[in-house]
mmCIF file as Biopython writes it, N, C-alpha, C and O atoms, coordinates in Angstrom:
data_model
#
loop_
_atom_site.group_PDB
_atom_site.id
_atom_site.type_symbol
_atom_site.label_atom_id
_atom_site.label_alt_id
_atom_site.label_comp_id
_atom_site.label_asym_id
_atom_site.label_entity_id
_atom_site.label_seq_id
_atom_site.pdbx_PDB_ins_code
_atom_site.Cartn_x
_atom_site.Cartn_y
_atom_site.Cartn_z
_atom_site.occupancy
_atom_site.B_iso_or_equiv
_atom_site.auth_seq_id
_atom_site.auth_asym_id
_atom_site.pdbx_PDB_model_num
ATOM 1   N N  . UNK A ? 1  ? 95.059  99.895  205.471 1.0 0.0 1  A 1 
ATOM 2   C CA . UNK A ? 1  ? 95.818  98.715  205.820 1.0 0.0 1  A 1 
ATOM 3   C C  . UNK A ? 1  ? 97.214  99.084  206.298 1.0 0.0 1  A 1 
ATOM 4   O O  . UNK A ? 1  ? 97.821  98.326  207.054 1.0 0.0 1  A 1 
ATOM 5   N N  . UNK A ? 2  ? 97.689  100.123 205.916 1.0 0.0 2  A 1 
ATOM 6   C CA . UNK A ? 2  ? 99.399  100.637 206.587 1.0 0.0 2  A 1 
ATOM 7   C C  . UNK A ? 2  ? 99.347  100.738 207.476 1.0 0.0 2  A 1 
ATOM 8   O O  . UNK A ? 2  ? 100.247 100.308 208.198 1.0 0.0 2  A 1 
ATOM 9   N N  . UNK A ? 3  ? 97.994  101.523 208.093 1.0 0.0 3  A 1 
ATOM 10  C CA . UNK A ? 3  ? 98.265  102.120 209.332 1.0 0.0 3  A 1 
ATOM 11  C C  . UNK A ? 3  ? 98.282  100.921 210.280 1.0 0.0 3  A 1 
ATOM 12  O O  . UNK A ? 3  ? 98.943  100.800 211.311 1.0 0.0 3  A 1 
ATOM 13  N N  . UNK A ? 4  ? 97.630  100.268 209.861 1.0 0.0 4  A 1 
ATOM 14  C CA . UNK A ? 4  ? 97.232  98.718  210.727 1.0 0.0 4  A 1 
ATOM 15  C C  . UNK A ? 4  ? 98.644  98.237  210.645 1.0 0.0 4  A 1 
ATOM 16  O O  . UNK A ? 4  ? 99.042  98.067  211.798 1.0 0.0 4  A 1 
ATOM 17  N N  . UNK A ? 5  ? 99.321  98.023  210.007 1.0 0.0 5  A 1 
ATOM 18  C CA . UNK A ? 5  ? 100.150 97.000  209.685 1.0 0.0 5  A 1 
ATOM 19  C C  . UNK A ? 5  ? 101.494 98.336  210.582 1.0 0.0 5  A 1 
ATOM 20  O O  . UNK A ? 5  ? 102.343 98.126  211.448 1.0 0.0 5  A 1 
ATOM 21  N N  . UNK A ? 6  ? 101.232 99.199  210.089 1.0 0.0 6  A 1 
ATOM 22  C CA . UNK A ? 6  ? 102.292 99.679  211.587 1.0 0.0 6  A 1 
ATOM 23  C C  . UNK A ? 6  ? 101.721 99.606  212.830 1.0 0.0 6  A 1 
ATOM 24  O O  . UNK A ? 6  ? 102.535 99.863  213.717 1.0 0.0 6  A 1 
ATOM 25  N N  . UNK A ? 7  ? 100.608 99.348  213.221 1.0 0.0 7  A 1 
ATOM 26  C CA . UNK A ? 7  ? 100.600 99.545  214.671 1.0 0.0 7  A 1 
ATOM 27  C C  . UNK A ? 7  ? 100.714 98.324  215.010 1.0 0.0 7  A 1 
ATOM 28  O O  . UNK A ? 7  ? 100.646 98.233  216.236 1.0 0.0 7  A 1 
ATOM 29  N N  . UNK A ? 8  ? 100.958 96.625  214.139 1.0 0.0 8  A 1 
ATOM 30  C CA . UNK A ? 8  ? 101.129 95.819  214.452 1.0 0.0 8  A 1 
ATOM 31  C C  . UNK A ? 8  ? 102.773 95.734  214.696 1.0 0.0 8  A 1 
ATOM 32  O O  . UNK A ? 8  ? 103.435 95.209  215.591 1.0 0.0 8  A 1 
ATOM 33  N N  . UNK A ? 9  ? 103.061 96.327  213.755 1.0 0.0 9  A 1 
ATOM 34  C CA . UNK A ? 9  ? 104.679 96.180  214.151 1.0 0.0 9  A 1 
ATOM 35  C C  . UNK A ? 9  ? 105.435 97.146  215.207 1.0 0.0 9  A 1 
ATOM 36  O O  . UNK A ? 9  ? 106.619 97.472  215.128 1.0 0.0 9  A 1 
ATOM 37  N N  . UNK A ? 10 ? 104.798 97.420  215.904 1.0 0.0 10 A 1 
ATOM 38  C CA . UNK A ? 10 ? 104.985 98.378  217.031 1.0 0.0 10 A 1 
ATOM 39  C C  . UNK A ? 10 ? 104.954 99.774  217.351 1.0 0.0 10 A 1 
ATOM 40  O O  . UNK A ? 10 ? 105.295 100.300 218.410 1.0 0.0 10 A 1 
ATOM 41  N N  . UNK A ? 11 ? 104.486 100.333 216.272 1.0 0.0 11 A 1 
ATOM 42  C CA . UNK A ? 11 ? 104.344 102.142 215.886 1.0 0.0 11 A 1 
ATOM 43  C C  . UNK A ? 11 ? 103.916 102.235 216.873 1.0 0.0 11 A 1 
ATOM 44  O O  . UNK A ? 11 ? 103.657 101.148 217.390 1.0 0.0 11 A 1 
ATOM 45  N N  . UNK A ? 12 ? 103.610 103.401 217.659 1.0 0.0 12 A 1 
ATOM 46  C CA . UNK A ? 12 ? 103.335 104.036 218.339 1.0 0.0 12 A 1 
ATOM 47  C C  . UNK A ? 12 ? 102.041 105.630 217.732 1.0 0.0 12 A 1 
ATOM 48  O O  . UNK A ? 12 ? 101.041 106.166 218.210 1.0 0.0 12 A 1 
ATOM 49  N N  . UNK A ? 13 ? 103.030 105.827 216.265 1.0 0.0 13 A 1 
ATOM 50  C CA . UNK A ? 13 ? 101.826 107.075 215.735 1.0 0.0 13 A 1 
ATOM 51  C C  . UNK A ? 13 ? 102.336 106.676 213.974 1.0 0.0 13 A 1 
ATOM 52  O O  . UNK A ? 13 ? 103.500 106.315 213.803 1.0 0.0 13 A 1 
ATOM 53  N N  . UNK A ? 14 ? 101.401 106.775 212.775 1.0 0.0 14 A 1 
ATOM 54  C CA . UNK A ? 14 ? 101.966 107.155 211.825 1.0 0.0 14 A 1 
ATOM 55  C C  . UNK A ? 14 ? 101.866 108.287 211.037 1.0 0.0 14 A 1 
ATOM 56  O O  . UNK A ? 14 ? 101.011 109.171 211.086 1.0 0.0 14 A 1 
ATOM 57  N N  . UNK A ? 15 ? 102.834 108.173 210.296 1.0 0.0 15 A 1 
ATOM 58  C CA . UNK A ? 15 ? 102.598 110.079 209.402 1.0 0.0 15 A 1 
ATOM 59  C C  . UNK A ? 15 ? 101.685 109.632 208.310 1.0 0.0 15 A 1 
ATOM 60  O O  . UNK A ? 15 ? 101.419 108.491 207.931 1.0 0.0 15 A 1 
ATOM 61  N N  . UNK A ? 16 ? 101.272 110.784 207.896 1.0 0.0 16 A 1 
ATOM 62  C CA . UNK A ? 16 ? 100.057 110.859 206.661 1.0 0.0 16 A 1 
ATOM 63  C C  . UNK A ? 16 ? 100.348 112.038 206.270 1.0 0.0 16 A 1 
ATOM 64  O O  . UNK A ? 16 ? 99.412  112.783 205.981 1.0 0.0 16 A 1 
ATOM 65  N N  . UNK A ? 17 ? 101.422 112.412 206.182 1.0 0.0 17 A 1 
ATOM 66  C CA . UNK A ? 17 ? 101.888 113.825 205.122 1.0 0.0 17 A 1 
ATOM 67  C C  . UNK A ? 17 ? 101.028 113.761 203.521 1.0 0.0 17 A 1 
ATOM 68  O O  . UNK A ? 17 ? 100.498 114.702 202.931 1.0 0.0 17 A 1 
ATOM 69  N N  . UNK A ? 18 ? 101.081 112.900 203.270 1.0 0.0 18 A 1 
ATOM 70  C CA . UNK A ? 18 ? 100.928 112.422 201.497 1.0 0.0 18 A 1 
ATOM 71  C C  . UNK A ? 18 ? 99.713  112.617 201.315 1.0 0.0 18 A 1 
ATOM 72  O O  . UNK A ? 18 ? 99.198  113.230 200.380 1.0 0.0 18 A 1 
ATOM 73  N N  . UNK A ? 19 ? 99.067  111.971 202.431 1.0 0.0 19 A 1 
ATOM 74  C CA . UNK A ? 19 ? 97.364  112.027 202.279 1.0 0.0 19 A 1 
ATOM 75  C C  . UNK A ? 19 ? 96.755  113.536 202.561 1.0 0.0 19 A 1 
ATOM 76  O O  . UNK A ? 19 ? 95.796  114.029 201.967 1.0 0.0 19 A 1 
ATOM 77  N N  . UNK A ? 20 ? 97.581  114.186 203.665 1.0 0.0 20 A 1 
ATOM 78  C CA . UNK A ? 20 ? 97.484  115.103 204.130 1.0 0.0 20 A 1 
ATOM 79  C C  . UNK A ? 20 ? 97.353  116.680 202.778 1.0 0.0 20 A 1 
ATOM 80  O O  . UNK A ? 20 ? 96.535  117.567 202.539 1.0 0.0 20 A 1 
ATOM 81  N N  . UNK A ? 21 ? 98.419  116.331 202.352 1.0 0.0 21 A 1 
ATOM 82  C CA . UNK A ? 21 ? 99.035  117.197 201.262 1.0 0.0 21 A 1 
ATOM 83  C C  . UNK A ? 21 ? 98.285  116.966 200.006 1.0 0.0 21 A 1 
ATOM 84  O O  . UNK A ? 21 ? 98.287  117.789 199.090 1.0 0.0 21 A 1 
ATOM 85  N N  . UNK A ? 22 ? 97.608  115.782 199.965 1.0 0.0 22 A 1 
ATOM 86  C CA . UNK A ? 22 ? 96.976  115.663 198.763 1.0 0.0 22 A 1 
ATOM 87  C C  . UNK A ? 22 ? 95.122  116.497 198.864 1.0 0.0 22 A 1 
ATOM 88  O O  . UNK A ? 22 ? 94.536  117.265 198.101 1.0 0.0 22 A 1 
ATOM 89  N N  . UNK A ? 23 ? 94.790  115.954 199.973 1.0 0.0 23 A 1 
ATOM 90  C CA . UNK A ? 23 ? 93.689  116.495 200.313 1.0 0.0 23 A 1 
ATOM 91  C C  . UNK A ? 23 ? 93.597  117.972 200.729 1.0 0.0 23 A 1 
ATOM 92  O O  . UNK A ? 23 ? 92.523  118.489 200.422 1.0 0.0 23 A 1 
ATOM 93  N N  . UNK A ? 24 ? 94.603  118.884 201.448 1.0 0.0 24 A 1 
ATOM 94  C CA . UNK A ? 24 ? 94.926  120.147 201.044 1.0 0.0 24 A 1 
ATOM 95  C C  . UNK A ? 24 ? 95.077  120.522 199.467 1.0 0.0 24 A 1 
ATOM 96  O O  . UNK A ? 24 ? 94.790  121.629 199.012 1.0 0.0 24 A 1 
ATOM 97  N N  . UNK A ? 25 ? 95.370  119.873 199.015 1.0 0.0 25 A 1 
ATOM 98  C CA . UNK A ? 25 ? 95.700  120.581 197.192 1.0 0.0 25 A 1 
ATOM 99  C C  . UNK A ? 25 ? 94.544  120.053 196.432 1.0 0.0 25 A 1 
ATOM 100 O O  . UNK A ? 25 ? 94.682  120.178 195.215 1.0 0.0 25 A 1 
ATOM 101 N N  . UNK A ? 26 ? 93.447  119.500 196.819 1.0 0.0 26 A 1 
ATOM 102 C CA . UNK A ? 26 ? 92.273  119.049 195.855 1.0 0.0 26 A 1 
ATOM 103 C C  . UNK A ? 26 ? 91.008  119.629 196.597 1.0 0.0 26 A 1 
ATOM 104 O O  . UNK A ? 26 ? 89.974  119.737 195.937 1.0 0.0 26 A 1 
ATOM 105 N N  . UNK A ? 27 ? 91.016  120.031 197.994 1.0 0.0 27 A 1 
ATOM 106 C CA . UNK A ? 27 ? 90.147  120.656 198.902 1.0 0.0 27 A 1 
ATOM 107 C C  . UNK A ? 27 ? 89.952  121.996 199.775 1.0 0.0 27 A 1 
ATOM 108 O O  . UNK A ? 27 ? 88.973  122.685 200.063 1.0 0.0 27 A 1 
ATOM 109 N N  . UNK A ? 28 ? 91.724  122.067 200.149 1.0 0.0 28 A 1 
ATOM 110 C CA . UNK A ? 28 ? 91.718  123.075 201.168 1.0 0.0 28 A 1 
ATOM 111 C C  . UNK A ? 28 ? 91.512  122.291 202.558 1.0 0.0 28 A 1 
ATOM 112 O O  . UNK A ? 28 ? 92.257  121.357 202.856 1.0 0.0 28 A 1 
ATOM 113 N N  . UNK A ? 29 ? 90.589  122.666 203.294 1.0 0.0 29 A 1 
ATOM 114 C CA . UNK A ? 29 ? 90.286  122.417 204.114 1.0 0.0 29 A 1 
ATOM 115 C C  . UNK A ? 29 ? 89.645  121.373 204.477 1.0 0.0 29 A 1 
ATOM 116 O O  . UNK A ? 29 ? 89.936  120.810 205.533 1.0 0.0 29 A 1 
ATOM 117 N N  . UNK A ? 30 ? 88.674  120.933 203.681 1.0 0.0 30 A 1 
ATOM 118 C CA . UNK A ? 30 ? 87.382  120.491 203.418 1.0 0.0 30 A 1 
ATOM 119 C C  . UNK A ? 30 ? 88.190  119.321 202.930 1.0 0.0 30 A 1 
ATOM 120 O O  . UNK A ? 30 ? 87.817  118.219 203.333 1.0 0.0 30 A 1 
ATOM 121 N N  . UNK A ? 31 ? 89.290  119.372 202.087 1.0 0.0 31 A 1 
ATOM 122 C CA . UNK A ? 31 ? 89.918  117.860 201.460 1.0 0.0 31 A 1 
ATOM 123 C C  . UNK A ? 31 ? 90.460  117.815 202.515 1.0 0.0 31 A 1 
ATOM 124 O O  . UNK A ? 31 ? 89.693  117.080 203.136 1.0 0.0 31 A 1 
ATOM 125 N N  . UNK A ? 32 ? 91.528  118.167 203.427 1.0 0.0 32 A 1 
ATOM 126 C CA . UNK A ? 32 ? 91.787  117.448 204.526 1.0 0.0 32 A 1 
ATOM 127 C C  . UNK A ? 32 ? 91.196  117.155 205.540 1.0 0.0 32 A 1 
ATOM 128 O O  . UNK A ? 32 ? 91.821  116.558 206.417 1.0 0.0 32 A 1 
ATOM 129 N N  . UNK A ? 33 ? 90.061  117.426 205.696 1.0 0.0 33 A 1 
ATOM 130 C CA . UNK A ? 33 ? 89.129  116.366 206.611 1.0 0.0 33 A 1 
ATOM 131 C C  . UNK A ? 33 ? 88.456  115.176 205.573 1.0 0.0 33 A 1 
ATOM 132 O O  . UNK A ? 33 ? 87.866  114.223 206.082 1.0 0.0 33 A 1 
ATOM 133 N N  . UNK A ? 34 ? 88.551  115.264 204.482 1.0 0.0 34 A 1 
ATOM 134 C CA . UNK A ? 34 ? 88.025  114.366 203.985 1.0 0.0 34 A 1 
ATOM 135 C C  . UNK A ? 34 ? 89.339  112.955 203.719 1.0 0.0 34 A 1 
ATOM 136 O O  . UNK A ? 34 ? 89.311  111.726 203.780 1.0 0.0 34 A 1 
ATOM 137 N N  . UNK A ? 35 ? 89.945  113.565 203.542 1.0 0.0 35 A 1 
ATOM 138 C CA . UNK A ? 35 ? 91.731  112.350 203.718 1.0 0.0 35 A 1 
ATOM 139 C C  . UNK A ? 35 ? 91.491  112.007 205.394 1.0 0.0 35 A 1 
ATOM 140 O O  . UNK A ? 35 ? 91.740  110.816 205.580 1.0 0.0 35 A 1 
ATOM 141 N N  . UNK A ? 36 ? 91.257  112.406 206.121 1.0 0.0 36 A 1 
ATOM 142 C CA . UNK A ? 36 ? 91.531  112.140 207.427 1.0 0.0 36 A 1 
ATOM 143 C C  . UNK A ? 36 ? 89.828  111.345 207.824 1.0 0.0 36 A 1 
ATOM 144 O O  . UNK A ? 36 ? 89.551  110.774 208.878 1.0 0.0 36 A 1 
ATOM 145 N N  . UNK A ? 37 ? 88.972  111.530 206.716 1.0 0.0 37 A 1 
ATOM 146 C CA . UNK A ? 37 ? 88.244  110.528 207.359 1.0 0.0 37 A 1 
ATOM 147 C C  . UNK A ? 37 ? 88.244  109.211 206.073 1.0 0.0 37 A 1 
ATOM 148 O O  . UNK A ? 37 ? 88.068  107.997 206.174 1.0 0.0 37 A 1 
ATOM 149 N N  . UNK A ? 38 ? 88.450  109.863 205.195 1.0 0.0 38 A 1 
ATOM 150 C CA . UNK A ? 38 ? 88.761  107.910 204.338 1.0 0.0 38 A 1 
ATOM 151 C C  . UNK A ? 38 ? 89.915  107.436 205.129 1.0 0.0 38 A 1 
ATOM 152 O O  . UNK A ? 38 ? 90.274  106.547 204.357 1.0 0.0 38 A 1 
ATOM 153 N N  . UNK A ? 39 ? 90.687  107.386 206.023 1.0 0.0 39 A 1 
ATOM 154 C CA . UNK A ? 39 ? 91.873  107.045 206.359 1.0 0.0 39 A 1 
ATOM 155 C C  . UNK A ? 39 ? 91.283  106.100 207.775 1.0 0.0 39 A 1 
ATOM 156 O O  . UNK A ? 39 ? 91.605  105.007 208.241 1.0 0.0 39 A 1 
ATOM 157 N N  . UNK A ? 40 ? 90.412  106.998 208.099 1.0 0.0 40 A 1 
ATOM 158 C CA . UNK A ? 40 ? 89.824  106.459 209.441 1.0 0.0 40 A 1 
ATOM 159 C C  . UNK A ? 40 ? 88.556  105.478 209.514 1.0 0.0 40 A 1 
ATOM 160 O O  . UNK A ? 40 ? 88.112  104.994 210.555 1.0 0.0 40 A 1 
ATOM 161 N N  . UNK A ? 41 ? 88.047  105.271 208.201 1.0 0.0 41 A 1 
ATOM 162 C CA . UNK A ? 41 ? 87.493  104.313 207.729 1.0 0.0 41 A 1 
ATOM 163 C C  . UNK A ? 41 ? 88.014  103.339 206.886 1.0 0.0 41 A 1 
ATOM 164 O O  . UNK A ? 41 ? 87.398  102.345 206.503 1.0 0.0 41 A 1 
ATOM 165 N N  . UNK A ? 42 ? 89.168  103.641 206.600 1.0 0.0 42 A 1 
ATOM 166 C CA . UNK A ? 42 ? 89.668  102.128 206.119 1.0 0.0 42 A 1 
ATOM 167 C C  . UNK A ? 42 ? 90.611  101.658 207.308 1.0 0.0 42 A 1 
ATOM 168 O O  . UNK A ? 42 ? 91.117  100.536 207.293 1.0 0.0 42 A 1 
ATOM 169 N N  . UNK A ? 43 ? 90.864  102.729 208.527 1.0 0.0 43 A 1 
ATOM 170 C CA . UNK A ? 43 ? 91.362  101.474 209.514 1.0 0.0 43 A 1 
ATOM 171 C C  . UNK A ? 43 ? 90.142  100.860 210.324 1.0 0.0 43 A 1 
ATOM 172 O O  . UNK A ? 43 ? 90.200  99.797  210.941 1.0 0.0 43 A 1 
ATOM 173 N N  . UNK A ? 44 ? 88.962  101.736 210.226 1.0 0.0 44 A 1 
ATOM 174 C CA . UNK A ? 44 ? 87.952  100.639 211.051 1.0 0.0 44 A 1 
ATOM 175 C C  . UNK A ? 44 ? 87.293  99.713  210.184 1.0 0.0 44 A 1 
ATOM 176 O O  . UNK A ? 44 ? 86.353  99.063  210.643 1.0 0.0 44 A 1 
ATOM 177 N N  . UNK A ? 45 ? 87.699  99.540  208.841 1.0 0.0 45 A 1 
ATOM 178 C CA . UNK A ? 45 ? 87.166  98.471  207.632 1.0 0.0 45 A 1 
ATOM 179 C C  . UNK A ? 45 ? 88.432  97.208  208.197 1.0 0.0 45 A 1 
ATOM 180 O O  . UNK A ? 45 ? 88.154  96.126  208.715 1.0 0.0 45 A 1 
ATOM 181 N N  . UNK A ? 46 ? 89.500  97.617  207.975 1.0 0.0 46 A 1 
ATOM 182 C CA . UNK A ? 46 ? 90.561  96.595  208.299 1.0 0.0 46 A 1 
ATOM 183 C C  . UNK A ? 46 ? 90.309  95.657  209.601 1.0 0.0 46 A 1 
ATOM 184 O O  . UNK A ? 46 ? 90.056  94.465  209.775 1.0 0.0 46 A 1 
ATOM 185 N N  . UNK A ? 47 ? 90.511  96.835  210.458 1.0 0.0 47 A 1 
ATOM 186 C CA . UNK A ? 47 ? 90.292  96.123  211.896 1.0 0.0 47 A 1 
ATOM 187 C C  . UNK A ? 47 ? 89.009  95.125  211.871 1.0 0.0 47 A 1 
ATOM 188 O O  . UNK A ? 47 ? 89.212  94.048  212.432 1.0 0.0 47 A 1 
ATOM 189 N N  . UNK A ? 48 ? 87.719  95.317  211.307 1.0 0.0 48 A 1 
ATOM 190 C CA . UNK A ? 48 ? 87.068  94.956  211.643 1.0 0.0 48 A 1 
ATOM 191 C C  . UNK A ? 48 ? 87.187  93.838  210.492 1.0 0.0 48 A 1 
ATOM 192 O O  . UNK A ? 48 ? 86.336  93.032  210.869 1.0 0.0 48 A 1 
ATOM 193 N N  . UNK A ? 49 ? 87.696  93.357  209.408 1.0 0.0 49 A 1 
ATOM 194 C CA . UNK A ? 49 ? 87.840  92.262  209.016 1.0 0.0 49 A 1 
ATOM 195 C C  . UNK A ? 49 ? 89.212  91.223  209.542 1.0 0.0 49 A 1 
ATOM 196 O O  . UNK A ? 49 ? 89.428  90.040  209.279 1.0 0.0 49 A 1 
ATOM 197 N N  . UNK A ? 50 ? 89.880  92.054  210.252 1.0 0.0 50 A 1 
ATOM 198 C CA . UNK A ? 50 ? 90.843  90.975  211.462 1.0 0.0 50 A 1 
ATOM 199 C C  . UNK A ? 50 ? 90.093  90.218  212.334 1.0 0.0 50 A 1 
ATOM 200 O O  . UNK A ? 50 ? 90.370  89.069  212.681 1.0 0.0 50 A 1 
ATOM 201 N N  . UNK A ? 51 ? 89.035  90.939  212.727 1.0 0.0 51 A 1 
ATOM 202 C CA . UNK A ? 51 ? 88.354  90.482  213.782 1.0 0.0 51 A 1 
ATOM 203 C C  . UNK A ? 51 ? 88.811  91.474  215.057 1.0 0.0 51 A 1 
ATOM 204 O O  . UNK A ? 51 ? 88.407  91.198  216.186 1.0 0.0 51 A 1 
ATOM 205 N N  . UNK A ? 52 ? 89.629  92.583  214.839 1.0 0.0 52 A 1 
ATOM 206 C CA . UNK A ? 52 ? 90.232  93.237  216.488 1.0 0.0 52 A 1 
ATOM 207 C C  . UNK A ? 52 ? 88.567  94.616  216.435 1.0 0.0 52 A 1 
ATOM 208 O O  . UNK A ? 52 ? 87.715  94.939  215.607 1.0 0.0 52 A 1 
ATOM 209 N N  . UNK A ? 53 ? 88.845  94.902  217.525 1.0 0.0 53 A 1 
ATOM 210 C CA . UNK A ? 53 ? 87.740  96.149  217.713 1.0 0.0 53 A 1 
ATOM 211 C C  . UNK A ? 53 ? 88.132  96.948  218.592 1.0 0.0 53 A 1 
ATOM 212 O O  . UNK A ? 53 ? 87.271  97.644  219.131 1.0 0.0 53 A 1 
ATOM 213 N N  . UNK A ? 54 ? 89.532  97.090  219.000 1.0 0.0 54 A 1 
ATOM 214 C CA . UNK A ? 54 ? 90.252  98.154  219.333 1.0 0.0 54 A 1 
ATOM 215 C C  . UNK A ? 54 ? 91.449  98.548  219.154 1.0 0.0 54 A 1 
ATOM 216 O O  . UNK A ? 54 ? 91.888  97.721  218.354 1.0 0.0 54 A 1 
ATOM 217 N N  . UNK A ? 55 ? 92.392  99.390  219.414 1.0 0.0 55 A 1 
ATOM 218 C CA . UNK A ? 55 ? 93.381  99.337  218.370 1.0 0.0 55 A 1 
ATOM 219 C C  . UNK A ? 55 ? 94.415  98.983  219.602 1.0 0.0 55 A 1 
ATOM 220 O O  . UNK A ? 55 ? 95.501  98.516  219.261 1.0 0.0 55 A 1 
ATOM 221 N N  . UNK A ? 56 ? 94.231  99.118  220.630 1.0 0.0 56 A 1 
ATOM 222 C CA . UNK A ? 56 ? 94.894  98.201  221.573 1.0 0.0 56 A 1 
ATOM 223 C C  . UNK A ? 56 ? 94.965  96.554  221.460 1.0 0.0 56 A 1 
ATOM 224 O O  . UNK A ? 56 ? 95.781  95.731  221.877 1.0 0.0 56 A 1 
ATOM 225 N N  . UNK A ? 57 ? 93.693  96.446  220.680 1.0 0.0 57 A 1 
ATOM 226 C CA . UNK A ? 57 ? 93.693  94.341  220.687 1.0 0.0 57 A 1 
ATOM 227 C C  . UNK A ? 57 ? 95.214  94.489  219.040 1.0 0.0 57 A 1 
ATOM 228 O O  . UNK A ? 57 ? 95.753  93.541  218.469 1.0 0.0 57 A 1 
ATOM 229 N N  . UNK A ? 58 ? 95.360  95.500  218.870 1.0 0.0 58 A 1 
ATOM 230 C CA . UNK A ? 58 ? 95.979  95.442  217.397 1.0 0.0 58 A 1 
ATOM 231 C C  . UNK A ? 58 ? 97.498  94.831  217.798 1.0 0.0 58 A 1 
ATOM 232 O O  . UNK A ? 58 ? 98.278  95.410  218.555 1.0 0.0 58 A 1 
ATOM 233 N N  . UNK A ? 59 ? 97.710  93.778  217.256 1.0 0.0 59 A 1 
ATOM 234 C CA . UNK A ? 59 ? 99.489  93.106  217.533 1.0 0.0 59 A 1 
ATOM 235 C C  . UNK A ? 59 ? 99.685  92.382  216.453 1.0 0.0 59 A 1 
ATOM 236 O O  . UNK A ? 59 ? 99.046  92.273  215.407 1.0 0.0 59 A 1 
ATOM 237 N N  . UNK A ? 60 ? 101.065 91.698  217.010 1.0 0.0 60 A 1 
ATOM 238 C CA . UNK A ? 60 ? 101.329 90.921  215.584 1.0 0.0 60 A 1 
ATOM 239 C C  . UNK A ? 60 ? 100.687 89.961  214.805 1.0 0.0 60 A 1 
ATOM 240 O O  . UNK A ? 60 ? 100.846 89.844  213.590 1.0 0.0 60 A 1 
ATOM 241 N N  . UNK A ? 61 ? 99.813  89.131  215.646 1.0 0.0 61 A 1 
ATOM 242 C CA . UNK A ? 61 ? 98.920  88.404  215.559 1.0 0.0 61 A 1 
ATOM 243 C C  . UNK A ? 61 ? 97.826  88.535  214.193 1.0 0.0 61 A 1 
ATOM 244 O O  . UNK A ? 61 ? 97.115  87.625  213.767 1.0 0.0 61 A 1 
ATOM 245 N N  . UNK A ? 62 ? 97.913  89.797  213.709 1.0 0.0 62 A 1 
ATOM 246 C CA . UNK A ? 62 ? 96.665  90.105  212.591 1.0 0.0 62 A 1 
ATOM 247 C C  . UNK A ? 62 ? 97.858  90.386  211.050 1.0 0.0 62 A 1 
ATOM 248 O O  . UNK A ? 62 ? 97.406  90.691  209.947 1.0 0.0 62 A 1 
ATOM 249 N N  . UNK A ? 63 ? 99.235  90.216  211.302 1.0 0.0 63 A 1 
ATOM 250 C CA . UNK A ? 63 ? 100.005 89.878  210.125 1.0 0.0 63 A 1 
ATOM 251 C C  . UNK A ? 63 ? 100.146 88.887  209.476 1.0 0.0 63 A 1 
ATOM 252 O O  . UNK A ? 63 ? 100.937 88.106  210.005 1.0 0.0 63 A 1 
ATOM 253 N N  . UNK A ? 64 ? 99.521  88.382  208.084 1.0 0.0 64 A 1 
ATOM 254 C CA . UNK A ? 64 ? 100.215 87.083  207.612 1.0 0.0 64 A 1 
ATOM 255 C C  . UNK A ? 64 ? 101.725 87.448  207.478 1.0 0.0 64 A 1 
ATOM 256 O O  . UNK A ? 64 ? 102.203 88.582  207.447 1.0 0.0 64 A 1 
ATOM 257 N N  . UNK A ? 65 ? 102.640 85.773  207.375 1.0 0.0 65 A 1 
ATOM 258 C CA . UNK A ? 65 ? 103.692 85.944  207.257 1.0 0.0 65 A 1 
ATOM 259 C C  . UNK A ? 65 ? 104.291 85.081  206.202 1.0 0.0 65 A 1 
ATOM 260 O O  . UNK A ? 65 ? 105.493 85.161  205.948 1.0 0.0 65 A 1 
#
């Protein structure tokens, strides 16, 4: 949901140091592809309960306020 919620507010890229660093120290290698794909399935879980299906349709429009 962060990542969503920055690319609604105009990000351009976000960092994932945390996730990054965590999945290096519980995996190696193997944990950071595994952080980098729970990450990439909870933005296509999100998106797809907005209703967007690309990350270009992604704007402000999918923020409550």
């Amino acid at each position: 949901m962060d990542i969503m919620r920055a690319l609604a507010l105009g990000a351009k890229s976000c960092m994932i140091g945390r996730a990054y660093a965590y999945g290096l120290g519980a995996g190696g290698q193997e944990g950071v592809a595994k952080a980098l794909d729970i990450l990439g399935k909870e933005l296509t879980t999100t998106m797809g309960l907005c209703g967007v299906n690309t990350i270009a349709e992604i704007d402000d429009k999918v923020l409550a306020v």
